[in-house]
Structure formats: structure tokens, C-alpha cells
C-alpha positions as CSV (number, residue, x, y, z in Angstrom):
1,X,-12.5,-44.4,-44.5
2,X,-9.0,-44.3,-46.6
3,X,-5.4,-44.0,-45.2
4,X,-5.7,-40.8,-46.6
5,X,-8.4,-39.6,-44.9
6,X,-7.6,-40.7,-41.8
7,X,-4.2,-38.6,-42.5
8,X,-5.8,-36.0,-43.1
9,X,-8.4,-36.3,-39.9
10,X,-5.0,-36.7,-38.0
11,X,-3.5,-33.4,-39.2
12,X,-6.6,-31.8,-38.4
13,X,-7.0,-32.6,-35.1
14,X,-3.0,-32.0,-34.4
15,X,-4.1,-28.5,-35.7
16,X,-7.0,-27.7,-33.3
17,X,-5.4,-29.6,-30.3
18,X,-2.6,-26.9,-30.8
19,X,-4.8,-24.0,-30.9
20,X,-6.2,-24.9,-28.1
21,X,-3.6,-25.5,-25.6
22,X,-0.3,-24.4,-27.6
23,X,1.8,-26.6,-24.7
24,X,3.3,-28.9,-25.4
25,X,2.2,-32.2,-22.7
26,X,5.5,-33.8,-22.9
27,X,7.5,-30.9,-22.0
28,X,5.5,-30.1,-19.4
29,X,5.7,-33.7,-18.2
30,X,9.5,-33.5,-18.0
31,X,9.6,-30.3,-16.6
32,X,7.2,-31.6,-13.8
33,X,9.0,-34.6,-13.5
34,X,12.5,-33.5,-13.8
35,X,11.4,-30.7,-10.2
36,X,9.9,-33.6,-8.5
37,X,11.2,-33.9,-5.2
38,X,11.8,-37.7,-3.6
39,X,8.8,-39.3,-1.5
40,X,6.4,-36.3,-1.8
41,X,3.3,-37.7,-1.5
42,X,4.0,-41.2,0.3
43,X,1.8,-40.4,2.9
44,X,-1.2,-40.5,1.0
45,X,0.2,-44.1,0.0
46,X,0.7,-45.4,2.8
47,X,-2.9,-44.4,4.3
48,X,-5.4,-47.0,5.1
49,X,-8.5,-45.5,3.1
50,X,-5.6,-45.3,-0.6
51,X,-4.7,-48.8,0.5
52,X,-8.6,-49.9,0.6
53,X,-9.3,-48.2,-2.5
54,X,-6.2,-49.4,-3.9
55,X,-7.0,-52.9,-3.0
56,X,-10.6,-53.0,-4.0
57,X,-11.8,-53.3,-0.6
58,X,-14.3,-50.5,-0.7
59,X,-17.0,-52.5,-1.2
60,X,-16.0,-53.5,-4.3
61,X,-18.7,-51.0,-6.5
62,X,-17.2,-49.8,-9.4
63,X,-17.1,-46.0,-8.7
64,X,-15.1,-46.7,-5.9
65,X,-12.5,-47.6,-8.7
66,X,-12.1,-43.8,-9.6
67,X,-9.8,-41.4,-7.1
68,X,-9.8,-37.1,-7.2
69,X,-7.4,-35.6,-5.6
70,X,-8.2,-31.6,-5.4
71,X,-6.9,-28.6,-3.8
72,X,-5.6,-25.2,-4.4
73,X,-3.0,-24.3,-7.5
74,X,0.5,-25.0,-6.4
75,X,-0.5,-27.3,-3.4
76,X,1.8,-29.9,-4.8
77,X,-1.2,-32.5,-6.9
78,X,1.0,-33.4,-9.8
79,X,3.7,-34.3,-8.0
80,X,2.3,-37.2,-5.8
81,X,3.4,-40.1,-8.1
């Protein structure tokens, strides 16, 4: 595949990624960032079962390697750093 093409494939998908979701990730990431409040979320971190999975002590399988967090809309998710 040419530079060119590879342009064009680029432009392409810019085009369809914007009509699917016309917002834009990095101003939502600032604006996420920029209302995050100091510590939220520190108590997860400091929990014995993060601090096993964070350390690989789990039993060491690799689908331990993969952590959800879930809840309800506005429960505060995506601020937990």
C-alpha cells in the first residue's frame, strides 16, 4: 500500500470516527480532568484485593491482569485516576 493510500485510508477513517461520535476525546479528557477533585478514588488504591491485582498476586493467570470498574452514570468512574 502507497503513502498515498494510506493518506487517504487515514482521512477516511477521521471521517467516520467523526460521524460517529462528533466529540471530540481530548476535550472531553480536559474537561474531565480539569473538574477532578484531589484523592477521589484513593481508597480503591489503597485496598488489599487493587494492591493484589496490582501486584500480580492473584494467582498470577493472565485474566486476572484486566480490572472493570462499573456502576451507575455520574457515580464518579472516570475520575478515579
Amino acid at each position: 500500500m502507497s503513502n498515498v493510500e494510506n493518506l487517504c485510508n487515514a482521512d477516511e477513517r477521521a471521517e467516520v470516527l467523526a460521524w460517529l461520535s462528533p466529540l471530540d476525546p481530548r476535550i472531553r479528557h480536559d474537561d474531565i480532568r480539569a473538574h477532578r477533585v484531589e484523592d477521589v478514588g484513593d481508597w480503591l488504591l489503597r485496598t488489599d484485593e487493587y494492591r493484589d491485582w496490582f501486584g500480580g498476586t492473584c494467582g498470577g493467570e493472565p485474566d486476572n491482569l484486566v480490572l472493570f470498574c462499573h456502576g451507575n452514570p455520574g457515580v464518579g468512574k472516570t475520575y478515579i485516576r
